[in-house]
Backbone bond lengths (Angstrom), bond angles and torsions (degrees), N, CA, C in turn:
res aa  C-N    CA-C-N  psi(-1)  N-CA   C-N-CA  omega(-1)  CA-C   N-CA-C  phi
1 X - - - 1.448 - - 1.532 111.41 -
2 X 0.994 119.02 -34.86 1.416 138.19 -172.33 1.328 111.38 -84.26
3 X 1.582 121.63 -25.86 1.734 119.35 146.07 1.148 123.17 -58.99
4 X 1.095 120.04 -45.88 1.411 140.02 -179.89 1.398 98.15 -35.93
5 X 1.059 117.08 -98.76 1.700 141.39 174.87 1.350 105.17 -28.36
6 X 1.368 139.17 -57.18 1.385 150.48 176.16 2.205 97.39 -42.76
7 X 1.147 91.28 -68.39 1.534 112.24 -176.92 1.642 105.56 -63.22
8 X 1.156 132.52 -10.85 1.572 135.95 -179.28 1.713 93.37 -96.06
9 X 1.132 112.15 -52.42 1.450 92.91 -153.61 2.237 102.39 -107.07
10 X 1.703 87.48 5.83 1.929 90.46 138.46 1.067 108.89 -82.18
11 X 1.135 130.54 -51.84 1.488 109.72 -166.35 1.745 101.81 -78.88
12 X 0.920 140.25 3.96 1.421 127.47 173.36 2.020 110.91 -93.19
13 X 1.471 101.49 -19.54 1.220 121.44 172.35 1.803 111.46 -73.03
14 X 0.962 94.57 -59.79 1.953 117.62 169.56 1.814 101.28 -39.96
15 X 1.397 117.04 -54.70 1.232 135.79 -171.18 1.459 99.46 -60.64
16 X 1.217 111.85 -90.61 1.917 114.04 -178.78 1.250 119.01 -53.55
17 X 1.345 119.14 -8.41 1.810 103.19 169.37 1.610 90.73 -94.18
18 X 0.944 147.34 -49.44 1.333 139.56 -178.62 1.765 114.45 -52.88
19 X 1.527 98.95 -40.33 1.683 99.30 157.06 1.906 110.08 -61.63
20 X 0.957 124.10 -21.05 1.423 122.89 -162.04 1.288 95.59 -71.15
21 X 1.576 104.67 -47.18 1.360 119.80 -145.44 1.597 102.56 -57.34
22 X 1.322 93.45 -72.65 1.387 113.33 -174.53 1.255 117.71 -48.83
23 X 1.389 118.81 -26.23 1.303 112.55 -166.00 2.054 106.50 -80.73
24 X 1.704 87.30 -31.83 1.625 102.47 172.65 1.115 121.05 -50.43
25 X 1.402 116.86 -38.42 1.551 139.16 -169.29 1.964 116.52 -75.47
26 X 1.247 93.80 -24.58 1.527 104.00 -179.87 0.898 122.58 -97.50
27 X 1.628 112.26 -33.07 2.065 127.71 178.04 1.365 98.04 -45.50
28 X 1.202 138.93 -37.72 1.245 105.19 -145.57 1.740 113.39 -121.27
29 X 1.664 100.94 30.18 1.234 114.71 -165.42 1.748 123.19 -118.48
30 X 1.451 122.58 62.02 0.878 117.91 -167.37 1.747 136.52 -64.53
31 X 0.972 133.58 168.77 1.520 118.14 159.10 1.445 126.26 -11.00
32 X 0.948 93.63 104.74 2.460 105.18 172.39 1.063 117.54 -93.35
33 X 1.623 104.88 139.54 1.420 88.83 -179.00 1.683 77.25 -114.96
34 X 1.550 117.70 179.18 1.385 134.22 144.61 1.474 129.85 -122.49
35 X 1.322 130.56 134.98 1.039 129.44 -152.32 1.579 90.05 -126.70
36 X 1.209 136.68 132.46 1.166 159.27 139.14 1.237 147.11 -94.01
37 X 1.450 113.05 151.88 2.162 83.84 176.06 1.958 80.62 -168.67
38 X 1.365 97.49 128.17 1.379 119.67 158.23 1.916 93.40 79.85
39 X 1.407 110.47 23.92 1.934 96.81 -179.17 1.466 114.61 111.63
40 X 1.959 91.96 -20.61 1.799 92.63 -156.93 2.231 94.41 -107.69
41 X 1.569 95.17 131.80 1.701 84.97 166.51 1.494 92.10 -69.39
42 X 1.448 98.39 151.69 1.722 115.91 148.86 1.192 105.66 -136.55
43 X 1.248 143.46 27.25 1.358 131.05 177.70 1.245 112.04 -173.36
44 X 1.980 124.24 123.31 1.203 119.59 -158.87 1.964 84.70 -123.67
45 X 1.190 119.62 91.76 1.326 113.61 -178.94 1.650 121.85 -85.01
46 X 1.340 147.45 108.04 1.172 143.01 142.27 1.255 119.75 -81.30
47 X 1.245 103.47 116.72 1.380 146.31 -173.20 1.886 104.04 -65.44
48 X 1.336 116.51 -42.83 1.537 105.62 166.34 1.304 116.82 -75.63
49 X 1.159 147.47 -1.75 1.245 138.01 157.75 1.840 118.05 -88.83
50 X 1.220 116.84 5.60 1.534 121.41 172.05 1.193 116.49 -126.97
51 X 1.938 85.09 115.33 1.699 122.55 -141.84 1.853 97.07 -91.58
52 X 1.863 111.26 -25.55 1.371 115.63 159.87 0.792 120.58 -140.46
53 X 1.615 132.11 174.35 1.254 127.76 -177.77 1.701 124.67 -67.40
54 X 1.687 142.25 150.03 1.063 106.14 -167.67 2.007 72.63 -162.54
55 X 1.506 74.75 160.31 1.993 78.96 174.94 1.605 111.64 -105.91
56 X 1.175 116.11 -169.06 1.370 134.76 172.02 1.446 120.68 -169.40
57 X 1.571 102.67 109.49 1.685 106.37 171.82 1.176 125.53 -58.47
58 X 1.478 153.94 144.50 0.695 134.20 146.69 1.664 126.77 -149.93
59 X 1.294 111.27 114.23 1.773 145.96 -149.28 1.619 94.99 -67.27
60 X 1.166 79.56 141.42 1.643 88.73 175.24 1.905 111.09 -153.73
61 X 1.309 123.60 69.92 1.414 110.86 164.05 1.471 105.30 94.86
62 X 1.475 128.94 27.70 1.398 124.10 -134.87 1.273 155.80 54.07
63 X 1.343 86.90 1.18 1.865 103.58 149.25 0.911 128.62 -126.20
64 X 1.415 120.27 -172.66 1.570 119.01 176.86 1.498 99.57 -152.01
65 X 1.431 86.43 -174.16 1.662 113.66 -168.73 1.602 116.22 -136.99
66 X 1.192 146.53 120.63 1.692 128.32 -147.01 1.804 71.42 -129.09
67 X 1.310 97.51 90.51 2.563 96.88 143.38 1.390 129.07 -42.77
68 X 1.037 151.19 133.44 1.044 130.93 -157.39 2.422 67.92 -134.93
69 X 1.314 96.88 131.51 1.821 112.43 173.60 1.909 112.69 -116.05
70 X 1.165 107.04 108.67 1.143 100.05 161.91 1.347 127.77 -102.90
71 X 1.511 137.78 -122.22 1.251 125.74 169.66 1.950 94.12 -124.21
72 X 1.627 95.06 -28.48 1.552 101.47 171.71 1.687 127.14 -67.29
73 X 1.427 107.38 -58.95 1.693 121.27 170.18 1.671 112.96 -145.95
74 X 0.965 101.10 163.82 1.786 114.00 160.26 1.613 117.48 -88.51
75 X 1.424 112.42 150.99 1.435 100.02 176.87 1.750 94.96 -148.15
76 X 1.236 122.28 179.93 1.374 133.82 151.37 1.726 123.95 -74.10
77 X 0.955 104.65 105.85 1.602 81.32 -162.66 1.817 104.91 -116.38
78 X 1.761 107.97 4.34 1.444 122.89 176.85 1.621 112.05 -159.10
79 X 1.202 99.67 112.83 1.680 90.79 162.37 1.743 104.40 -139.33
80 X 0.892 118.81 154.04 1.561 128.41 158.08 1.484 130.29 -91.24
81 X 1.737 97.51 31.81 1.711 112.35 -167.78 1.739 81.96 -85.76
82 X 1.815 111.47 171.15 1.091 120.50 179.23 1.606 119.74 -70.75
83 X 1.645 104.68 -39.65 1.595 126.09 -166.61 1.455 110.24 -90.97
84 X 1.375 129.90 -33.83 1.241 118.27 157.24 1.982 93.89 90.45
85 X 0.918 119.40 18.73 1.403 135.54 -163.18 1.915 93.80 -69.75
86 X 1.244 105.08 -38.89 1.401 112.89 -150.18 1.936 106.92 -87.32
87 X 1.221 99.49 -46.66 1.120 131.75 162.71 1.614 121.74 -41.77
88 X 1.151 109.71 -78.90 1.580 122.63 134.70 1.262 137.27 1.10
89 X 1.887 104.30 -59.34 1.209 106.31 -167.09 1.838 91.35 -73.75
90 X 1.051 137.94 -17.80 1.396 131.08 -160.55 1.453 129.80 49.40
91 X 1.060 134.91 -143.95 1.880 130.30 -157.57 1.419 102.46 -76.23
92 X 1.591 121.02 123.23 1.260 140.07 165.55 1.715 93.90 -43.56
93 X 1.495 120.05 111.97 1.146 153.58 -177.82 2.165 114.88 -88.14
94 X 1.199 107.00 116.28 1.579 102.31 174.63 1.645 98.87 -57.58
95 X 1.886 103.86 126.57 1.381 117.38 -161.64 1.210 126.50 54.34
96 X 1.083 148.43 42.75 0.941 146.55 -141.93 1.743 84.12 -130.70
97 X 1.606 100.53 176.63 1.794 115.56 -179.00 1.489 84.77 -85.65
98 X 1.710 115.79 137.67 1.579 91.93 150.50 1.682 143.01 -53.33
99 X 1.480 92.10 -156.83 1.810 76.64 -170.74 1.833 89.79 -119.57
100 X 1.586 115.68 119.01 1.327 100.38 -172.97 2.126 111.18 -117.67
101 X 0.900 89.12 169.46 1.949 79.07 -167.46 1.782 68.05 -122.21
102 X 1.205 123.11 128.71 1.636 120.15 153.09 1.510 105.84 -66.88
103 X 1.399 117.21 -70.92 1.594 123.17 -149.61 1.725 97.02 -51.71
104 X 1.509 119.68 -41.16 1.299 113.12 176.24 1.597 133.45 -83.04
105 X 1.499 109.78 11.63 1.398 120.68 -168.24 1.428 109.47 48.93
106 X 1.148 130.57 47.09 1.576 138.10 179.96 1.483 114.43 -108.51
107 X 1.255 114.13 120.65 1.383 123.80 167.73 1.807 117.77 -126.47
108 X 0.958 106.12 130.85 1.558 147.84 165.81 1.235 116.35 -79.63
109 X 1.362 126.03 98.81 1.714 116.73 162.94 1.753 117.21 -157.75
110 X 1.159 106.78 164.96 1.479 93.40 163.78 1.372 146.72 -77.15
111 X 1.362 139.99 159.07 1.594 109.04 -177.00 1.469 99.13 -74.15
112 X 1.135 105.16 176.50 2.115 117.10 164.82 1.658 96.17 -62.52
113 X 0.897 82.51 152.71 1.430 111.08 -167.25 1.666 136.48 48.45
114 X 1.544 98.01 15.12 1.295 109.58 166.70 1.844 125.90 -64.29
């Protein structure tokens, strides 16, 4: 009887640190974005760790592309492409199409499971 009980509340011990675990493992992982351009990531953004808004240039062949990072979404907020396509599309949206610049091989999207 006294295994019994020993063996119930291991395995109830076994149970909540494995609840601990996991739950530890996820807190601290907010919305991602990924930023790419031409095939290559260059940019792995989480969005819960950006406490203000902040930009990022980024050159491409004689142009560029200006990110605009908040803590909410990413957007295009400058390019010197002809079509303005990217720009346009405005704040990277939950589900949303990414946000793509053709002339600069630039892509905008969320990770899976964002």
């Amino acid at each position: 009887m006294k295994t019994r009980w020993y063996l119930l509340i291991l395995g109830l011990i076994a149970a909540l640190s494995l609840t601990a675990i996991l739950w530890m493992a996820r807190r601290g992982h907010g919305p991602t974005v990924l930023v790419s351009q031409d095939g290559q990531l260059l940019y792995t953004l989480d969005l819960s760790q950006v406490s203000s808004p902040y930009t990022i240039t980024i050159p491409w062949e004689g142009g560029y592309n200006v990110l605009t990072i908040t803590p909410e979404t990413v957007y295009v907020s400058e390019a010197d492409c002809d079509n303005q396509v990217c720009v346009q599309h405005g704040p990277l949206q939950s589900g949303s199409t990414p946000i793509t610049c053709l002339p600069h091989r630039l892509i905008v999207r969320w990770a899976d499971g964002s």
